[in-house]
Phi, psi and omega in degrees: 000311180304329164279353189276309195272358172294317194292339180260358164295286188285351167302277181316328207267344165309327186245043160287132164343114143323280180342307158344095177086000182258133186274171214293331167283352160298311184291303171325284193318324176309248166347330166261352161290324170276350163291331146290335181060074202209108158273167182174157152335311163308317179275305172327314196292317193251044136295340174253011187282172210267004165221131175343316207264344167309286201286322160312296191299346183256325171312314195279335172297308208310321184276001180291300203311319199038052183264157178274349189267036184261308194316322178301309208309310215281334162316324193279313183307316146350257225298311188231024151342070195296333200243115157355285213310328211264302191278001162292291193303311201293325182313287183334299201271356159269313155324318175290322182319291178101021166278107205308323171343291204248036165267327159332297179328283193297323144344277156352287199264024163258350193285183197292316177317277185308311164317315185286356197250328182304139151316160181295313179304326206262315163321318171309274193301346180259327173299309172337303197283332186306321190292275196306316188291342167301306191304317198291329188244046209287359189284308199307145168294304232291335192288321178249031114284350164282000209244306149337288204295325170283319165301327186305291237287294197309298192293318173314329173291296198311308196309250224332029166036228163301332184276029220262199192260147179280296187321328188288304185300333153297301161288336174289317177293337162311287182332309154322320164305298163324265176307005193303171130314123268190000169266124187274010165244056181248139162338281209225133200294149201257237151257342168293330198262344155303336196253319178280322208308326201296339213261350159312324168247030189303142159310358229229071211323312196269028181245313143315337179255343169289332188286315306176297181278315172295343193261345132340279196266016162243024194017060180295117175284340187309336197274331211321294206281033146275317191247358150292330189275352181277331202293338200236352157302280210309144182290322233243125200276340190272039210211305188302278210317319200277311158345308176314296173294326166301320195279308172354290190299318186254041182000085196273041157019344205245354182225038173293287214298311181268007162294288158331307180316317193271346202285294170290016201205350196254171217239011168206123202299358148293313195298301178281015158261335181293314180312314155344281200277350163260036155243312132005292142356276162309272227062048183258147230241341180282353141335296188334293199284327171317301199272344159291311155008276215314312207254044232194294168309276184296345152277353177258330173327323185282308173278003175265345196228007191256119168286140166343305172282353179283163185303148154296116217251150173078005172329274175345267180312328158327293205264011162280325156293330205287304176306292158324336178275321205264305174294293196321343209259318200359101132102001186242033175339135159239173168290336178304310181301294175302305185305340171258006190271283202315321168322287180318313206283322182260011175264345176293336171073030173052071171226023215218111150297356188281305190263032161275286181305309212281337174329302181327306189273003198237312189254345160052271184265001187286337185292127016240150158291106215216127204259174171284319174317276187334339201268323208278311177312323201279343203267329155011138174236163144106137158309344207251007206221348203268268196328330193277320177297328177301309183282012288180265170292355183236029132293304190313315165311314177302305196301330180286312196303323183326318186335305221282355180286004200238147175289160208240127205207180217262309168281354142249045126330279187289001163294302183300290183331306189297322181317291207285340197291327201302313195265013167272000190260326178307305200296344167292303175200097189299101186212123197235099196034054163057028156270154195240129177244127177302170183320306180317297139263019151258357138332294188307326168277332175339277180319314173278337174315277188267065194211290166303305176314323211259017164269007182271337195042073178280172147340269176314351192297298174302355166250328165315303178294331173277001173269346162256023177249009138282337186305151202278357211246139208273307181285010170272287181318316201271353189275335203276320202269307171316316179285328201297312158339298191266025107342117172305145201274128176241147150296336194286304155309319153278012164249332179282337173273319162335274181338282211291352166298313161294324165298329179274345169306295183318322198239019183221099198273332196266299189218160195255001176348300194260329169321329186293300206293282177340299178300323170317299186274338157284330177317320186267298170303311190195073235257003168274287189316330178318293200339312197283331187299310191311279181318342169281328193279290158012323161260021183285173185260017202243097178340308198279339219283320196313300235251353155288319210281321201273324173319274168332300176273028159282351185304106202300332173273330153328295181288340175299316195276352195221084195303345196273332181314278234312266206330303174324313174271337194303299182306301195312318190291317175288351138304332164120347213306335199275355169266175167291136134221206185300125178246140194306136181325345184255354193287150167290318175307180151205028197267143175045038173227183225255124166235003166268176162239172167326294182340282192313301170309314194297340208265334192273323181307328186292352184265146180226178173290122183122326174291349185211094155240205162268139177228125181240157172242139189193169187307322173277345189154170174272137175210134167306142169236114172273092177274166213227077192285337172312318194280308204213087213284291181299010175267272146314328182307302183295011194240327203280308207285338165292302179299321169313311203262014195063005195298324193263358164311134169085345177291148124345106196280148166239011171194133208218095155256112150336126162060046183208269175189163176222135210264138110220253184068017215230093183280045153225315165095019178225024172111301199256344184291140172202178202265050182066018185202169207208131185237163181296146161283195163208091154305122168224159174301358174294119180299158179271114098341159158282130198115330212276153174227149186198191210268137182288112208200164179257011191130157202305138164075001164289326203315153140190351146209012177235139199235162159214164171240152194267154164267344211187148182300132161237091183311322225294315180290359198270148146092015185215348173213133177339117112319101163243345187204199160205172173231128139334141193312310192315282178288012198268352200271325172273307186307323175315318191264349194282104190260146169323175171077342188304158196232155163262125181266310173219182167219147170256101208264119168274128201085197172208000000 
């Protein structure tokens, strides 16, 4: 009991408010650095300042900021600290850094010596940091000696039996995950999958299940009949889900009877969409019938008590059968299987790319079936109408598309064939079962349209794609610079993303998309022919594109051949290029600049825990957001100035994975939408919890209106996406029913 309660002292006392005590112009001075992403002398300095919560609060910007000339700093602070709390925090933040750089460090404070004398925090957080800098550097050796140093941690808990640290054995199992081998075709499990497997019977439901989940994503075989017995045992439903995803993962054949039990019989619907999908897996036909049972049920359940305008209830899972089906099914139609296919697509109002492909895969040259209803959604008019036909035509596209996925055989020839003429045609002439779609929206479908078509790998694709590198539209283009990308490099092609790159600096004030996708795919085609587009890119006005350009032209055989990048960047940077800044009052954007003021910082700061949240109201029911502004001020600040503004009324949820999370913020509803501007992240130790809510993102630094809630802990994210806020278990029970297409009808901000 006395280590039980020591591990919940320090678990509390790692989330005391940062903010606590710092005065308010140091913290300002913090908070504009990191907005900036500007290391400096100045922030080094107040590593030596004479209070604690100082020196806490500036090690974690140097790991927000991630400049590497940090390390030394953060290194000493490790090493000769006196206060825990502070050499916890230099762990953390060289871990975020992600620098091959800063592995000595975290080495260091992993040997066996140093673990005995260390605190628990610091051991925790250095095992951490061991996790992430493997992954970001997993080509480097010194990366698999960190990987080593994390299991000895993991075996070192295990000896110490009950005393060993929870906290420590939780981030050491991420970490692991993290560091792992990355090949999913190995012969034989390697030592992470023995050294976690022990961890499988742990006292402790979330040390299992965190056990469960690395052994899940390193597709360990070793295990099973440990984790048949959690799958069909365990009290703890999330211990059950991952046990699930684990047998899922090493297609474990021997635990089909206990997948089925849980997919159907079991009483919490984590458990049973992860049993769904690792049945799936298998792909076995004894499957088949049980889970139409299920989904069966549920659809008629839906139609004796359900109004026409009520939500489909049981969605999520519905369409995790759908799915499930359409592999166990491939090409094998039964009449049951179509009839419940058809049943979903048409009480779902055809709005599920799910139940299209599996439609796809399962009835093949009979696909697609297009109804008078379906025929009546697509012919539709009016704003208020637009998203649903949009989700509409690209389940049907995803479906056309499913074609180019099957090796190509004598019997879905004229499957394929129909398929593709189908999406050659859309690219021509939108016109969809003699519905005519207007401009708007087939731009807005444009991207799967040439997503599918380029998995047929026609002929013709590299001049399609470069006639959608005119388009008015930023995700046509940028969608077009992707694909172009896995193309043989032409010139005809490296003079059309050169054009759309000067075009897109120019026209596209709202998103940096396609300037990204673009800089990518030259890089990828001809990372010579780039160079001057790399360099150009250097004066953009948009951080991230500057800070892509620096990426890229760190490349060493770049510089072997072109002696002049140093110099170039070697300028750009005593310009400053490599921070975010103020971008001057006439630019249209607000994508990768610094947009707050002293205000603005004094205003996020001034909020503490407990003074402000959210109330969303939505089609299943109301649910709370408790934000945690002390951890991520600015960040909450942006969520308030949104919600103030209405911004999230009336959206769409566009993305709900059972037992993962459900998304939203996105005014476009397909995935790509944000409000023209881009926020800094603010990494903190808040674990992804069940509950947890945090920031959506496109790479380090994207943030800008789209948010999720966790349904279930997902260690894999800490420490890689905002932590801002939470929901309570209580409301998590509304978070829970909410399936795509469900709309948030307004937030509410309670406080100030």
């Amino acid at each position: 009991m006395k280590c039980a309660l020591c591990s919940i002292l320090l678990i509390f006392l790692s989330f005391i408010p940062l903010s606590a005590q710092i005065p308010t112009a140091i913290h300002i001075q913090i908070l504009k650095a990191e907005d900036a992403r500007h290391y400096d002398k100045t922030l080094e300095a107040l590593f030596k300042n004479g209070s604690e919560k100082v020196r806490v609060r500036a090690a974690l910007a140097a790991g927000r900021i991630g400049d590497e000339r940090a390390i030394p700093a953060l290194t000493e602070l490790l090493e000769k600290d006196t206060s825990a709390g502070i050499r916890a925090m230099a762990a953390f933040a060289l871990g975020e850094i992600e620098s091959i750089k800063g592995a000595d460090a975290i080495l260091n404070a992993l040997k066996a010596e140093t673990r005995a004398v260390a605190s628990v925090p610091v051991t925790a957080r250095a095992v951490e940091a061991a996790g992430k800098i493997a992954a970001v550097n997993a080509k480097d050796e010194k990366s698999k000696v960190l990987a080593e140093a994390i299991l000895d941690t993991l075996e070192s808990e295990n000896n110490r039996g009950p005393k060993q640290s929870r906290e420590v054995v939780l981030l050491a199992l991420t970490a692991a995950l993290r560091a792992a081998p990355k090949d999913t075709k190995r012969e034989r499990p390697d030592k992470t999958d023995f050294v976690v497997a022990k961890f499988l019977t742990s006292v402790d439901a979330r040390v299992r299940a965190d056990a469960a989940n690395t052994l899940s994503r390193v597709r360990a075989k070793n295990a099973n009949e440990a984790l048949r017995k959690m799958l069909s045992a365990d009290a703890d439903p999330i211990a059950r889900a991952n046990a699930a995803r684990a047998l899922g993962a090493a297609e474990g054949k021997s635990a089909l009877d206990d997948l089925l039990d849980a997919a159907t019989r079991d009483g919490d619907e984590r458990v049973r969409v992860s049993a769904i999908r690792s049945l799936a897996t298998l792909n076995d036909a004894k499957a088949s019938a049980r889970l139409l049972d299920n989904g069966e049920s549920y659809l008629q359940g839906y139609r004796l008590r359900a109004k026409p305008s009520h939500p489909l209830e049981n969605r999520s899972e519905l369409l995790e059968i759908a799915s499930a089906l359409g592999r166990i099914h491939q090409g094998k139609p039964t009449d049951r299987v179509v009839k419940f296919l058809r049943g979903l697509r048409e009480t779902d109002r055809y709005r599920s790319p799910e139940t299209e492909i599996a439609m796809a895969r399962v009835t093949t040259v009979e696909y697609p079936v297009a109804t008078p209803d379906f025929k009546r959604i697509l012919a539709a008019r009016g704003p208020a109408r637009f998203l649903e036909r949009a989700n509409v035509l690209r389940s049907f596209i995803a479906g056309y598309g499913e074609a180019a996925n099957v090796t190509e055989n004598e019997s879905n020839k004229s499957w394929r064939d129909n398929s593709r003429a189908t999406l050659e045609k859309l690219l021509a002439n939108p016109t969809f079962f003699d519905v005519k779609v207007e401009p708007k929206l087939a731009a807005f479908v444009l991207p799967d349209v040439l997503r599918a078509y380029a998995g047929f790998k026609p002929t013709n694709l590299p001049q399609v794609l470069r006639a959608s590198l005119l388009h008015a539209d930023v995700f046509v283009r940028s969608t077009a610079a992707d694909l172009l990308a896995d193309q043989p490099a032409s010139k005809e092609s490296l003079d059309a993303l050169k054009s759309a790159f000067s075009k897109s600096v120019v026209t596209d004030s709202q998103y940096n998309d396609a300037q990204m996708s673009i800089l990518d795919a030259i890089y990828k085609l001809n990372k010579s022919e780039g160079v001057g587009v790399f360099l150009l890119a250097l004066d953009n006005p948009d951080y991230l594109v500057r800070k892509k350009a620096f990426q890229l032209l760190a490349d060493e055989e770049l510089r072997k051949g072109f002696p002049g990048i140093e110099m170039s960047v070697s300028e750009a940077r005593k310009k400053g290029k490599q921070n975010v800044l103020v971008g001057p009052k006439y630019l249209p954007t607000g994508q990768g600049q610094i947009l707050n003021t002293d205000v603005d910082y004094r205003r996020a700061l001034s909020r503490k825990k407990g003074s402000v949240k959210a109330i969303l109201t939505t089609e299943k029911g109301a649910f709370t957001i408790e934000f945690f502004p002390e951890d991520a001020p600015l960040t909450v600040d942006n969520f308030i100035k949104l919600a103030r503004a209405r911004y999230f009324n009336g959206l769409e949820v566009h993305r709900v994975v059972p037992n993962f999370v459900m998304q939203d913020g996105d005014p476009r509803g397909d995935g790509n939408g944000g409000p023209g501007w881009s926020i800094r992240c603010e990494m903190n130790m808040r674990p992804y919890e069940r509950g947890a809510v945090g920031m959506a993102l496109a790479g380090k630094d994207t943030g800008g209106s789209q948010w999720f809630v966790t349904h279930s802990p997902q260690p894999h994210l800490d420490g890689g996406y905002t932590v801002f806020g939470r929901v309570s278990e209580t409301d998590m029970l509304v978070v829970d029913k909410i399936a795509r297409g469900d709309r948030i009808l307004n937030v509410r901000i309670v406080g100030r």
